[in-house]
Backbone as CSV, one residue per row, in Angstrom:
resi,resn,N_x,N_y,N_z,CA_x,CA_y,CA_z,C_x,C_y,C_z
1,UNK,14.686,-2.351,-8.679,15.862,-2.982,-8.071,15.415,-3.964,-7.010
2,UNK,15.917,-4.816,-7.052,15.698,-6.472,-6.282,16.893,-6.690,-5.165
3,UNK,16.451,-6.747,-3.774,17.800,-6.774,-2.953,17.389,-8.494,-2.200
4,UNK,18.252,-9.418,-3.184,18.209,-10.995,-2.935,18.013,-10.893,-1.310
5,UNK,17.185,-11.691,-0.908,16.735,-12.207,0.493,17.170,-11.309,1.415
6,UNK,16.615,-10.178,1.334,16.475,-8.945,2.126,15.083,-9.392,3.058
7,UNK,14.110,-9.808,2.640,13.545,-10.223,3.507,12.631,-12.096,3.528
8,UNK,14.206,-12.665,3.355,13.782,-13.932,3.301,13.397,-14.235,4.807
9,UNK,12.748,-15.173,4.617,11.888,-16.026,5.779,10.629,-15.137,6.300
10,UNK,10.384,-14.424,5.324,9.496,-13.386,6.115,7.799,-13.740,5.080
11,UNK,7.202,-13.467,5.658,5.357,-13.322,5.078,4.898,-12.015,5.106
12,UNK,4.178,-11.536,3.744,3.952,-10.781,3.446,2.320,-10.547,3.244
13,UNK,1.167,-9.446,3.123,0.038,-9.449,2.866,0.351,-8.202,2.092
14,UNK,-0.270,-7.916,0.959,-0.691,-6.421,0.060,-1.727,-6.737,-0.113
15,UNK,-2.602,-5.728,0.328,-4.216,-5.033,-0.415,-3.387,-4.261,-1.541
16,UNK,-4.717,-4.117,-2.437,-4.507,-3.301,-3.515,-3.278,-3.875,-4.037
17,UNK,-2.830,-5.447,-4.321,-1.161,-5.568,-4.798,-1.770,-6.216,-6.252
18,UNK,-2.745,-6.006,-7.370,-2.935,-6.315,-8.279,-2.397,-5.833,-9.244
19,UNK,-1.799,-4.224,-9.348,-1.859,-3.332,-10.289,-0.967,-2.020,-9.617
20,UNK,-0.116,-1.352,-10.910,0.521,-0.144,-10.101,1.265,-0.569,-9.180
21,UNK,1.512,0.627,-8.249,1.927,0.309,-7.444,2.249,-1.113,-6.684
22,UNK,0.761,-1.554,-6.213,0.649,-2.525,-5.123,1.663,-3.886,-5.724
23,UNK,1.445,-4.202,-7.563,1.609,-5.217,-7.960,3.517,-5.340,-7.930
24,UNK,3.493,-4.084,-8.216,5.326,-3.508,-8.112,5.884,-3.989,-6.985
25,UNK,5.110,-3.210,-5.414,5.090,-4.234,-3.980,5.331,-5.975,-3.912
26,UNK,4.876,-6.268,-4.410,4.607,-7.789,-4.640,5.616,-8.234,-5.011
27,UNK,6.093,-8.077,-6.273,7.168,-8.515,-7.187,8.630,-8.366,-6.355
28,UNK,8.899,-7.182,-5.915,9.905,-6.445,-5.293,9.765,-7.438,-4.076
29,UNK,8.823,-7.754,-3.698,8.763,-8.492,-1.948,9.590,-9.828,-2.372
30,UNK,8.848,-10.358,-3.446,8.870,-11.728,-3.700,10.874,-12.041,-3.851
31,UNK,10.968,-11.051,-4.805,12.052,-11.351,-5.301,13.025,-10.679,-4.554
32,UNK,12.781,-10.435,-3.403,12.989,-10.380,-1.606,13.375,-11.394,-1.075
33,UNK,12.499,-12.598,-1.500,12.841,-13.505,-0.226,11.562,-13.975,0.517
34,UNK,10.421,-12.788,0.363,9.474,-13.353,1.305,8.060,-14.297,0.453
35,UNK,7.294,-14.442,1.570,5.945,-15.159,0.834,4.633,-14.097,0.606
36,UNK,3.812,-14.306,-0.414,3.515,-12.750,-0.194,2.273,-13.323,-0.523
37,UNK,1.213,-12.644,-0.002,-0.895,-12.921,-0.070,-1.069,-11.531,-0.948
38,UNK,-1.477,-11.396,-2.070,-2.102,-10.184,-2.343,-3.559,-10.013,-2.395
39,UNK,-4.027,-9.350,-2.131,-5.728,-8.874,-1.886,-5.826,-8.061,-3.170
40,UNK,-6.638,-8.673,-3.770,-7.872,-7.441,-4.902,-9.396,-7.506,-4.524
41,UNK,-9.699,-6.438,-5.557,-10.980,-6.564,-5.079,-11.757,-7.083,-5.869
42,UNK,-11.405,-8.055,-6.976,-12.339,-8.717,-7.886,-11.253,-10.172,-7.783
43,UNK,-12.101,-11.425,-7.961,-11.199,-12.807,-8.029,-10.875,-12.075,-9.544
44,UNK,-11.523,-12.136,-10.417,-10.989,-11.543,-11.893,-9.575,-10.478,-11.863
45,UNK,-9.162,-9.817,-11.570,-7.805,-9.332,-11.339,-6.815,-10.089,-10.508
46,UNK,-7.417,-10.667,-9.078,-6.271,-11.636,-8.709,-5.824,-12.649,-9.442
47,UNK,-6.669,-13.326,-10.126,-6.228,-13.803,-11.440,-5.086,-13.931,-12.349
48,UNK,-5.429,-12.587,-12.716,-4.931,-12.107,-14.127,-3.551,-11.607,-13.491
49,UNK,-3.506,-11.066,-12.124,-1.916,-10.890,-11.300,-1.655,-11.997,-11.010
50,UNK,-1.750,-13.278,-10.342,-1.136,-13.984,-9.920,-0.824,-15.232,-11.652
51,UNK,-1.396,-14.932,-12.358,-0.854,-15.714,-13.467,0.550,-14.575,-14.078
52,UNK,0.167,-13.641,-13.743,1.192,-12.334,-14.766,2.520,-12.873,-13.718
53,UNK,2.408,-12.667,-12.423,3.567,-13.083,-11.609,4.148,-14.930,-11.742
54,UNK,3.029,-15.590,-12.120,3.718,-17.025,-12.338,4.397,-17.268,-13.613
55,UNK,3.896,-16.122,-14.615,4.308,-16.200,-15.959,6.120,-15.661,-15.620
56,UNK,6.423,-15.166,-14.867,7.815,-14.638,-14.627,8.759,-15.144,-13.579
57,UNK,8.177,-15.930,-12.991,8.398,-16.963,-11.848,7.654,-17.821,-11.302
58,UNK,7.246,-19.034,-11.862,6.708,-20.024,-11.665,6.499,-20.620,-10.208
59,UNK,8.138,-20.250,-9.482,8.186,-20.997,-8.438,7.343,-19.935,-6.975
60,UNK,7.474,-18.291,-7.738,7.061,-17.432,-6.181,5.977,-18.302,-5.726
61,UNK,6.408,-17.747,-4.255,5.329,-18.194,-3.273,4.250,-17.084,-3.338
62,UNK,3.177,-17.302,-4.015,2.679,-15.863,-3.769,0.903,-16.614,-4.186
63,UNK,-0.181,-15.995,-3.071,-1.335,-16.549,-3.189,-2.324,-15.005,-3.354
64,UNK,-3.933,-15.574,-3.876,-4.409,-14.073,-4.030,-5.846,-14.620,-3.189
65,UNK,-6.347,-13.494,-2.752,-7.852,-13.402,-1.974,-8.345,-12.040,-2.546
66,UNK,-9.485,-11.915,-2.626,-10.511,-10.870,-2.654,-11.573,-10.929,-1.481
67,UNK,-11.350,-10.035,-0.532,-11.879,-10.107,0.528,-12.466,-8.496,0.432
68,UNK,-14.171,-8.463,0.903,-14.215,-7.056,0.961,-13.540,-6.602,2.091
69,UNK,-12.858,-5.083,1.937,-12.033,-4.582,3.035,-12.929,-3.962,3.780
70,UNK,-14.097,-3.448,3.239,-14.483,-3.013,4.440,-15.457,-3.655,5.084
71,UNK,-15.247,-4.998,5.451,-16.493,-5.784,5.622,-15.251,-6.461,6.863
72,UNK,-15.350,-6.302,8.573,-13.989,-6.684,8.982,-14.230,-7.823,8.989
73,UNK,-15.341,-8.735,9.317,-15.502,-10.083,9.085,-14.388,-10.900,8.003
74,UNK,-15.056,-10.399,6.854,-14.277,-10.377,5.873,-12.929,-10.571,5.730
75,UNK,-12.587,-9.599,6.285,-10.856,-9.210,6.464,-10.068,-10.432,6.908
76,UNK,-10.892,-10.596,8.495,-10.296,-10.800,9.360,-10.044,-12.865,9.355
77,UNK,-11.184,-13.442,8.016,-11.279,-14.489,7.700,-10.213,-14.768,6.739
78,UNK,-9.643,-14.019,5.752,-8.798,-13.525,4.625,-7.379,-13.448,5.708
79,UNK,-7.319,-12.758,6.501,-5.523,-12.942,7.161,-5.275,-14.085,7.984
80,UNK,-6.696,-14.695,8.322,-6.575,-15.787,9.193,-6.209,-17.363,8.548
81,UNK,-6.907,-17.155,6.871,-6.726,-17.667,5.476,-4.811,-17.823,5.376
82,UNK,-4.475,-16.729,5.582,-2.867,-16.290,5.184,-2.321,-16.827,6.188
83,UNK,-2.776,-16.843,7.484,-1.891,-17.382,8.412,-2.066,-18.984,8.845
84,UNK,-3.362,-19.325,8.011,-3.129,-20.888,7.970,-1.829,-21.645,6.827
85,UNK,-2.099,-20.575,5.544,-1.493,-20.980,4.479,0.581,-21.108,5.009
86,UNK,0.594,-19.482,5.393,2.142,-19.633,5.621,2.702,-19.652,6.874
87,UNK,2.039,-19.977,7.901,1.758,-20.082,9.215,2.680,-18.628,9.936
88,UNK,2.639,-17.586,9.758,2.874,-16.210,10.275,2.530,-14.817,9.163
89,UNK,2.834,-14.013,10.140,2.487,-12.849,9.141,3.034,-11.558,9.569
90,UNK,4.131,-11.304,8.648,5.460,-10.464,9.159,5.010,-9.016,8.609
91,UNK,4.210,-9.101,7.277,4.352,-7.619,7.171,3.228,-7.263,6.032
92,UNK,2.239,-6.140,6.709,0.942,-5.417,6.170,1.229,-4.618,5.574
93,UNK,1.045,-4.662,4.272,0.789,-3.337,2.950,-0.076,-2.936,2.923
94,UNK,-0.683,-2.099,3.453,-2.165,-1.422,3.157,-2.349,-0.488,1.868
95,UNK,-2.210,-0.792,0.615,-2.204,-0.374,-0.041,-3.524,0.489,-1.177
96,UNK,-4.562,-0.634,-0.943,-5.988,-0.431,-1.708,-6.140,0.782,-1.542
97,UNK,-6.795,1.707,-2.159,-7.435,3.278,-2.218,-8.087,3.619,-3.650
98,UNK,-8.766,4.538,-3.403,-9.546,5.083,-4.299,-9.337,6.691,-4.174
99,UNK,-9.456,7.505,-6.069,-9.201,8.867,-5.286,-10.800,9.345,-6.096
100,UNK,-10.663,10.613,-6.348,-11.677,11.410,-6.647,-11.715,12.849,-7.113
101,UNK,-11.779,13.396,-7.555,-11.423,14.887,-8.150,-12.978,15.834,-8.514
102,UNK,-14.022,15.133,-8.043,-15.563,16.095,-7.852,-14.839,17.384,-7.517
103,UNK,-15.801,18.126,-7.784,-16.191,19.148,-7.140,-16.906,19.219,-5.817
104,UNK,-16.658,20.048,-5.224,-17.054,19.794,-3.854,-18.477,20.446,-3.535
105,UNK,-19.146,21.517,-4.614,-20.400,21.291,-4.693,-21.269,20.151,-5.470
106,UNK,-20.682,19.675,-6.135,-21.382,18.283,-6.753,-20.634,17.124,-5.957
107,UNK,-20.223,17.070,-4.906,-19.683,15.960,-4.390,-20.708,14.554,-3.700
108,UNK,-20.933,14.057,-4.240,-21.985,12.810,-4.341,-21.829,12.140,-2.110
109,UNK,-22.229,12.209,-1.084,-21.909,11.990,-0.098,-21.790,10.706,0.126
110,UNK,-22.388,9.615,-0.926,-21.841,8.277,-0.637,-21.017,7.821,-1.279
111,UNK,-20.209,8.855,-2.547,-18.581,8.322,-2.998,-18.387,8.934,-2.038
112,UNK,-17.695,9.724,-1.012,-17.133,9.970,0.298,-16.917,9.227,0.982
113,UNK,-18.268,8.599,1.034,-18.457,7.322,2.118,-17.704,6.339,1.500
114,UNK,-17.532,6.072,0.192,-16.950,4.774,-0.672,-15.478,5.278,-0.099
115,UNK,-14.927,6.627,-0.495,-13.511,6.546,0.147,-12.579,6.517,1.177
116,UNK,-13.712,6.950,1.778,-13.092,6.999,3.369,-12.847,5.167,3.826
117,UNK,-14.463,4.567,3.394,-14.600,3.425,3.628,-12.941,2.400,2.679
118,UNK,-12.608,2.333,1.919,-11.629,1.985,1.273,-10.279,2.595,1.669
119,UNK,-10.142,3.452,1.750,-8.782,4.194,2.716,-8.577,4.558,3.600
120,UNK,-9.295,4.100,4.233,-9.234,4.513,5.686,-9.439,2.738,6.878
121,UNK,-10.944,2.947,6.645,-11.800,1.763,7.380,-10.756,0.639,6.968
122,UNK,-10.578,0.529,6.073,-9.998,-0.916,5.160,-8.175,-1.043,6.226
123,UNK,-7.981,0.170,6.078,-6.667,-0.045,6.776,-6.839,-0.439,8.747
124,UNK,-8.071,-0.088,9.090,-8.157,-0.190,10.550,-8.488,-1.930,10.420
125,UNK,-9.399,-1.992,9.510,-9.803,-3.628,9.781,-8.524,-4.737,9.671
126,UNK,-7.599,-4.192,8.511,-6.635,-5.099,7.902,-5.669,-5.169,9.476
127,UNK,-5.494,-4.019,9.722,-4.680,-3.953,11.216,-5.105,-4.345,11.936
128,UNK,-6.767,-4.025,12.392,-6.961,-5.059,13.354,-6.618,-6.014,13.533
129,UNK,-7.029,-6.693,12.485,-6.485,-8.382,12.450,-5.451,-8.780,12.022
130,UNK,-4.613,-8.280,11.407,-3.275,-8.436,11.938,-2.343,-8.456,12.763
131,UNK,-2.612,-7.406,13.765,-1.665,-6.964,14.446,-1.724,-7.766,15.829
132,UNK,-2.463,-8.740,16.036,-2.990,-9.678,17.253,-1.540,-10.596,16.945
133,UNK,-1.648,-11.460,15.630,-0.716,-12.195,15.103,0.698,-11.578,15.282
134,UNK,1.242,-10.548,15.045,1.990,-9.947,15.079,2.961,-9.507,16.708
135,UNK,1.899,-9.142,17.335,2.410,-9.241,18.828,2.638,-10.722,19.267
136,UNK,1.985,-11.774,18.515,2.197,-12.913,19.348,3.170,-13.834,18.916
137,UNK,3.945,-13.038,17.666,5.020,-13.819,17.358,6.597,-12.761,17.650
138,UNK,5.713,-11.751,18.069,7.065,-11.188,18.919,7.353,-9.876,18.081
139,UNK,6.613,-9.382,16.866,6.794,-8.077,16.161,6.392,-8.431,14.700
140,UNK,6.040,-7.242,14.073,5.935,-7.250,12.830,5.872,-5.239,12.243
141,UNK,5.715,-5.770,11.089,5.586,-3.901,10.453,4.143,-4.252,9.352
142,UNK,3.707,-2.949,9.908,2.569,-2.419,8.792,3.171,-1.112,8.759
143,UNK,3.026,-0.854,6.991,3.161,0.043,5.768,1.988,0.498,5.228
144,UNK,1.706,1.631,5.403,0.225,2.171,4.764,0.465,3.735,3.177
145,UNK,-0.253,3.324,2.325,0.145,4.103,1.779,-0.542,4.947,1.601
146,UNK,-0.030,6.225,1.779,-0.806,7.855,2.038,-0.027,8.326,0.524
147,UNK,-0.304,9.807,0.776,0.176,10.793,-1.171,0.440,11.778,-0.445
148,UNK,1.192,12.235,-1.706,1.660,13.448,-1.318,0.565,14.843,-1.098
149,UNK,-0.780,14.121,-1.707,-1.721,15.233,-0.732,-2.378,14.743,0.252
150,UNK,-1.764,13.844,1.361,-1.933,14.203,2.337,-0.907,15.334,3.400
151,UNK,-0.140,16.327,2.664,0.301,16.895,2.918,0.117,18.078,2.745
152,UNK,-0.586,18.126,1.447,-0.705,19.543,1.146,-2.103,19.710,0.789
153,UNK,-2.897,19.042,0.806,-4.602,18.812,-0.008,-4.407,19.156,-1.672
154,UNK,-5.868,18.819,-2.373,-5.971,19.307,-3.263,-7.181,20.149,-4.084
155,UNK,-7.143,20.632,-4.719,-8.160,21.323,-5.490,-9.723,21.093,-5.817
156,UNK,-9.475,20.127,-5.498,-10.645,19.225,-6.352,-10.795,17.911,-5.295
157,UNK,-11.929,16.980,-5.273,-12.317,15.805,-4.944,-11.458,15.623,-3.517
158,UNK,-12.077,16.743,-2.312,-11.790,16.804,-1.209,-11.830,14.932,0.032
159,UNK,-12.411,14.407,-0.798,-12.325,13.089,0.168,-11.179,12.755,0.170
160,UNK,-10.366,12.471,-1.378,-9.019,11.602,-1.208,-8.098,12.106,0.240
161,UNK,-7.736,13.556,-0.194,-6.734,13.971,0.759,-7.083,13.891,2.532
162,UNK,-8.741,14.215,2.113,-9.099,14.093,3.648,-8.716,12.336,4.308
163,UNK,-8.918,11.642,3.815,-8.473,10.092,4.039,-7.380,9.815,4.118
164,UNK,-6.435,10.820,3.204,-5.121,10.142,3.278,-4.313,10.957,4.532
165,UNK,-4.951,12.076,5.147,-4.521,12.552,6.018,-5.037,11.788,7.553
166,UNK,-5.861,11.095,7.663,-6.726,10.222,8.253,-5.362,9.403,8.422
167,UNK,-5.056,8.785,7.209,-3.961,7.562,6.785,-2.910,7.971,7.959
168,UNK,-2.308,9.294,7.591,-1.293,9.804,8.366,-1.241,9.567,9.533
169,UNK,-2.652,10.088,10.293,-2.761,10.028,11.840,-3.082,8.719,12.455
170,UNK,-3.267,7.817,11.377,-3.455,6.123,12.184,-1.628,5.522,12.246
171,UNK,-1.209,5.982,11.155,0.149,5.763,10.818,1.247,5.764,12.175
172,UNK,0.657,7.008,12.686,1.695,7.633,13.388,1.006,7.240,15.045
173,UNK,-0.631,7.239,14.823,-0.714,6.671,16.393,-0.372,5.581,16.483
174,UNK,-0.782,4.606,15.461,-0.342,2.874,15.611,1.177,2.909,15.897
175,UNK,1.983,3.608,15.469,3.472,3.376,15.329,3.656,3.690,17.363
176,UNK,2.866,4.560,18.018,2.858,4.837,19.678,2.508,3.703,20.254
177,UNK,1.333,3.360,19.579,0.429,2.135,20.547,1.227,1.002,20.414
178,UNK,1.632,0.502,19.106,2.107,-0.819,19.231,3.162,-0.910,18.692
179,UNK,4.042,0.141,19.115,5.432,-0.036,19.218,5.918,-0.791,20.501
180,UNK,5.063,-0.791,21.634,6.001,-1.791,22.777,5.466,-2.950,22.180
181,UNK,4.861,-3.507,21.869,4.711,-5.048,20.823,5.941,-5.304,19.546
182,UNK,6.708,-4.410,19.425,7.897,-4.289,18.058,6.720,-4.454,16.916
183,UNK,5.961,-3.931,16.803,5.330,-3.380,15.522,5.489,-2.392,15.494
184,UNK,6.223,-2.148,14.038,6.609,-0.771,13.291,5.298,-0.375,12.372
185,UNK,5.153,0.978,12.582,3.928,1.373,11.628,4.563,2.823,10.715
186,UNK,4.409,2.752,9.273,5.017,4.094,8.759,4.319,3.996,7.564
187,UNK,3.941,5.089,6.835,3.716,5.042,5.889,4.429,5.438,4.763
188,UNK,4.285,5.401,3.186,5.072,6.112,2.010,3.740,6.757,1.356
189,UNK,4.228,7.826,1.543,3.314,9.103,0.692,4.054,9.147,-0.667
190,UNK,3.326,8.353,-2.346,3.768,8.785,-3.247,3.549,10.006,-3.993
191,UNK,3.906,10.224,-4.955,3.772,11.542,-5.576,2.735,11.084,-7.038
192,UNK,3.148,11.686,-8.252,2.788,11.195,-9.439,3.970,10.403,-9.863
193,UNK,2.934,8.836,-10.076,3.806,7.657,-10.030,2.904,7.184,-11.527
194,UNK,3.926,6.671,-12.685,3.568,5.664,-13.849,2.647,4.673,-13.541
195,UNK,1.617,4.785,-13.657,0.343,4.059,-13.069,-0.216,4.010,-14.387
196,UNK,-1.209,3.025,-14.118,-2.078,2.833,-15.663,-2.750,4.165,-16.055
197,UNK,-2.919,4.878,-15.301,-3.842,5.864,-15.184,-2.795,7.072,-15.723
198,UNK,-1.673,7.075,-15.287,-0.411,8.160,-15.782,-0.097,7.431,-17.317
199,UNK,0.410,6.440,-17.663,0.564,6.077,-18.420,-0.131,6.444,-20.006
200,UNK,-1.747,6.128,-19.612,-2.479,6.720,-20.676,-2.872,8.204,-20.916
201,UNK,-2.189,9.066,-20.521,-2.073,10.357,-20.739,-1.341,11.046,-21.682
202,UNK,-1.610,12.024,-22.261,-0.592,12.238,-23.258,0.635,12.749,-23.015
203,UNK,1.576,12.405,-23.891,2.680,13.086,-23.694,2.746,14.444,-23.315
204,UNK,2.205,15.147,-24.072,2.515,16.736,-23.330,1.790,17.055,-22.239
205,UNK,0.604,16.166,-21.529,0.272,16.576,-20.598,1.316,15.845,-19.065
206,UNK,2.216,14.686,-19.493,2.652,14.541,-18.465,4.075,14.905,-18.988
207,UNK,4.495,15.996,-19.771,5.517,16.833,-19.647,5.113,18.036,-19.019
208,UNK,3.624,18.665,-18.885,3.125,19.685,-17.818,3.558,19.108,-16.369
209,UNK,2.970,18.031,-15.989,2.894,17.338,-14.830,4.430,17.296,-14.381
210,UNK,5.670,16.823,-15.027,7.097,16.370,-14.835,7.991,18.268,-15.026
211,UNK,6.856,19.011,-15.138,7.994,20.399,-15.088,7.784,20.886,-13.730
212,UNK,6.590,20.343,-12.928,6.736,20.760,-11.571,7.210,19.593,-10.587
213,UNK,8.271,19.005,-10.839,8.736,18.277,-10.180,10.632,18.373,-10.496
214,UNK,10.753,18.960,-9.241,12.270,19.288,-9.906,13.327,18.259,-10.401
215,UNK,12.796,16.825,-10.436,13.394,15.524,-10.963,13.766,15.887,-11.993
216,UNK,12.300,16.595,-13.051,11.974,16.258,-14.146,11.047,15.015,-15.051
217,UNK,10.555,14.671,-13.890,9.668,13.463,-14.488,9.068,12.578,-13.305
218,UNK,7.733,11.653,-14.048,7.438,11.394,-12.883,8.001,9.850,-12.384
219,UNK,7.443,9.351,-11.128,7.890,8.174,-11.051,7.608,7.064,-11.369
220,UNK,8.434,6.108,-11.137,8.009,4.540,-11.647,7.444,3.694,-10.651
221,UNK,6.640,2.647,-10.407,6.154,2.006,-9.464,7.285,1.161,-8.783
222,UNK,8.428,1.059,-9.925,9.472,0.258,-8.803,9.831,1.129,-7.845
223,UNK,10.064,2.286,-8.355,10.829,3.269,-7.569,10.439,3.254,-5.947
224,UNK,8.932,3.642,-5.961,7.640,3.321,-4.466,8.107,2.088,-3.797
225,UNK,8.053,0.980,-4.571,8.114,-0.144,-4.180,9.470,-0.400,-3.500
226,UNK,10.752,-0.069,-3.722,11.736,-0.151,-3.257,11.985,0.529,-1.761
227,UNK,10.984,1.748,-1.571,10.637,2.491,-0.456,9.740,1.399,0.620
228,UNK,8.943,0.960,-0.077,8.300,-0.131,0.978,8.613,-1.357,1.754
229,UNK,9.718,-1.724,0.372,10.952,-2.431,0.704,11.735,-2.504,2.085
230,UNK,12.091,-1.277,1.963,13.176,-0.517,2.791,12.490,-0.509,4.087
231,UNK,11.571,0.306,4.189,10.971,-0.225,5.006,10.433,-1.097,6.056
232,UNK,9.894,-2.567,5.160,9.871,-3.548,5.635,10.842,-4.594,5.933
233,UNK,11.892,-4.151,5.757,13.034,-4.686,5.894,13.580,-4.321,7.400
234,UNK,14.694,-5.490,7.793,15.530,-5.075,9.219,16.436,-3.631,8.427
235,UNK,16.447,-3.248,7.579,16.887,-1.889,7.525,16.781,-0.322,8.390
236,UNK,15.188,-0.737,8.260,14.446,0.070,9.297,13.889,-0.460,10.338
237,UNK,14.712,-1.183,10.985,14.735,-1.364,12.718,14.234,-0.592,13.418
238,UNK,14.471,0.865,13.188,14.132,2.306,14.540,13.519,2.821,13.570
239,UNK,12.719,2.283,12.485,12.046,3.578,11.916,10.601,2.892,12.078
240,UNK,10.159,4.089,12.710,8.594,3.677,13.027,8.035,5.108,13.357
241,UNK,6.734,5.439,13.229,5.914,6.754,13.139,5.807,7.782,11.982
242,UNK,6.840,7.428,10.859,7.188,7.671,9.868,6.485,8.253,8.648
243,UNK,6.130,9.395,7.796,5.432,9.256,6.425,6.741,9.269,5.628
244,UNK,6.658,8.569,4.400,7.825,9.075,3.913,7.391,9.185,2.659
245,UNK,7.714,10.719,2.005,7.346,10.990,0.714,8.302,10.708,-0.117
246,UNK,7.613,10.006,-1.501,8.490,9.688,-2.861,7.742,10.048,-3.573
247,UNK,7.977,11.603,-4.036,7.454,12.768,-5.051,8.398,13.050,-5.881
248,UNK,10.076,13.012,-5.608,10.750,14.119,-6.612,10.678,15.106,-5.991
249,UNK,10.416,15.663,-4.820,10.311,16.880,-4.234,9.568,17.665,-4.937
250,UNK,8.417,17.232,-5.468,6.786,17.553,-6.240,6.652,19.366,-5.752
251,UNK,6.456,19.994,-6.718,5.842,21.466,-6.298,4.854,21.478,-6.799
252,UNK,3.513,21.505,-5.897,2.254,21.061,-5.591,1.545,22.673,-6.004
């Protein structure tokens, strides 16, 4: 669902807005109202998204960078990139992440390092350098996206949840610190969302997956995306410190 110039006049940045989720973000922004930068991590996927999005609207304003995230140099050349292009920068998707499901005696200590570094680090750098811009035009919102195990952990491949609980506590201090600047900070914790990765599963295994979710099924990437929406929108004026889960009320 598309809410016409809900956030027109506004500039947008998504990491991770190539695919899934992030690309859902994008589309939903665009056809918002706003101007939107998406970050991947290969020029080869920004690509292949920003032609998929011109193939459906020729006219969006919408540009792509591949900047390493965890390199803040990097970053911080990439938003400075965005704020030459649309001269402000209203609102941070921190979206990029990586998960993992090792075992935690075979757990390799530099994929750890790869995730923390990608979900975590990636979101401090992107904020860093954002959020300078942001106070100096009088406010903005960053959106970070955490899961629904950062609520509850999981079984297996102990980094993701540990990061996304990480996610939580930057979420909620940034939303203290630079709330007297009117930067809003909140995150959306999804659940099991139609991702390329859900998608190619079999049917009966994501009718296992959709019987513990008292919906009955899992979600769609618009669905997330409309949450981020909301969000970034003057909707949520007073909402700041925020996680907000979109599971279906998931029984984990």
């Amino acid at each position: 669902m598309f809410v016409k110039d809900l956030l027109a006049g506004k500039t947008a940045i998504v990491t991770g807005g190539t695919r899934g989720i992030g690309l859902a973000v994008v589309e939903t922004f665009l056809e918002s109202g706003a101007k939107v930068a998406l970050f991947g991590s290969r020029q080869e996927t920004v690509d292949k998204a920003l032609a998929a999005l011109k193939e459906k609207n020729a006219d969006y304003p919408v540009i792509g960078l591949c900047p390493d995230l965890a390199d803040y140099g990097a970053v911080s050349a990439a938003i400075d990139a965005v704020k030459a292009e649309f001269g402000k920068i209203d609102i941070l998707v921190n979206n990029a992440g990586i998960s993992a499901r090792d075992s935690f005696y075979n757990y390799d200590p530099a994929a750890f390092d790869k995730i923390m570094d990608l979900n975590v680090k990636a979101i401090f750098n992107t904020s860093r350098a954002a959020a300078p811009y942001m106070k100096e035009q009088g406010g903005g919102v960053i959106i970070n996206t955490s899961s629904m195990v950062s609520l509850y952990g999981q079984p297996a491949g102990v980094g993701y949840p540990t990061s996304k609980f990480a996610v939580n506590g930057m979420t909620k201090s940034l939303a203290r610190e630079l709330g007297r600047d009117n930067i809003r900070v909140n995150a959306v914790a999804p659940g099991v969302t139609r991702t390329d990765m859900v998608a190619a599963l079999p049917d009966e295994m994501v009718a296992r997956i959709s019987a513990g979710i008292p919906l009955g099924r899992v979600g769609e990437p618009e669905e997330v995306a409309n949450c981020f929406l909301f969000l970034a929108s003057d909707l949520a004026s007073y909402v700041t410190g925020e996680v907000l889960s979109v599971d279906g009320a998931s029984l984990v």
